[in-house]
C-alpha positions as CSV (number, residue, x, y, z in Angstrom):
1,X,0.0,0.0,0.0
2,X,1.3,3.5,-0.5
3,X,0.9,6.2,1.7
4,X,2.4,9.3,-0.2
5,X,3.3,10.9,-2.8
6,X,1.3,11.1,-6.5
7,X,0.4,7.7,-6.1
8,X,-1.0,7.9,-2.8
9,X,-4.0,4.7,-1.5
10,X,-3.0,2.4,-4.1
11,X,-2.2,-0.9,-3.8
12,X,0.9,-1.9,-5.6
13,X,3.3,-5.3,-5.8
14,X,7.2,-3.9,-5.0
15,X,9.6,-4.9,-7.7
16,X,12.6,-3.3,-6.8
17,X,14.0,-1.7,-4.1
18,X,17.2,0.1,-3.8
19,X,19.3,1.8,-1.1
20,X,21.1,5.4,-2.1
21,X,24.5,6.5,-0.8
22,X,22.9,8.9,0.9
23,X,20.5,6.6,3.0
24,X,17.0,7.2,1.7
25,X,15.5,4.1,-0.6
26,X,13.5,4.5,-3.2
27,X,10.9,1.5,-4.1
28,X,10.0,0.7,-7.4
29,X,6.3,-1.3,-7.2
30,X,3.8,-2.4,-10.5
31,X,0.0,-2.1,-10.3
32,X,-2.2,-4.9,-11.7
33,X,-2.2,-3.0,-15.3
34,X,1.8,-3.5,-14.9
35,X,2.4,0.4,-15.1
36,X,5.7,0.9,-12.6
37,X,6.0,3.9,-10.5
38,X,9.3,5.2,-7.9
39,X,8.4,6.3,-4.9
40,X,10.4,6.9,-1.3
41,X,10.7,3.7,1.1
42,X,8.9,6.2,3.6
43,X,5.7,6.3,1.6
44,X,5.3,2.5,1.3
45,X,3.5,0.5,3.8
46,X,4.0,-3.4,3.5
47,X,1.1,-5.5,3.8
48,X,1.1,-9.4,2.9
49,X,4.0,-10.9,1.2
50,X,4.6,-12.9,-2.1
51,X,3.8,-12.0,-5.5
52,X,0.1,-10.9,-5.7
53,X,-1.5,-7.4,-5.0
């Protein structure tokens, strides 16, 4: 689920997720149409686990 940024209250599989030099991580996730969005680890909250929305 993501709780910020432009694409805020969706809910989204995470397909990447990388750690900066600089310590923030940015999270790439994929809706169900398979459109992929970047967004901040601090505007992604984790719920369930595996590969389905």
């Amino acid at each position: 689920m993501v709780t910020g940024g432009r694409i805020r209250d969706q809910a989204e599989t995470i397909s990447n997720w990388e750690r900066q030099k600089d310590g923030i991580g940015t999270i790439h996730v994929q809706d169900t149409t398979g459109r992929e969005d970047v967004t901040c680890l601090g505007n992604v909250y984790t719920i369930g686990k595996g590969v389905a929305p």
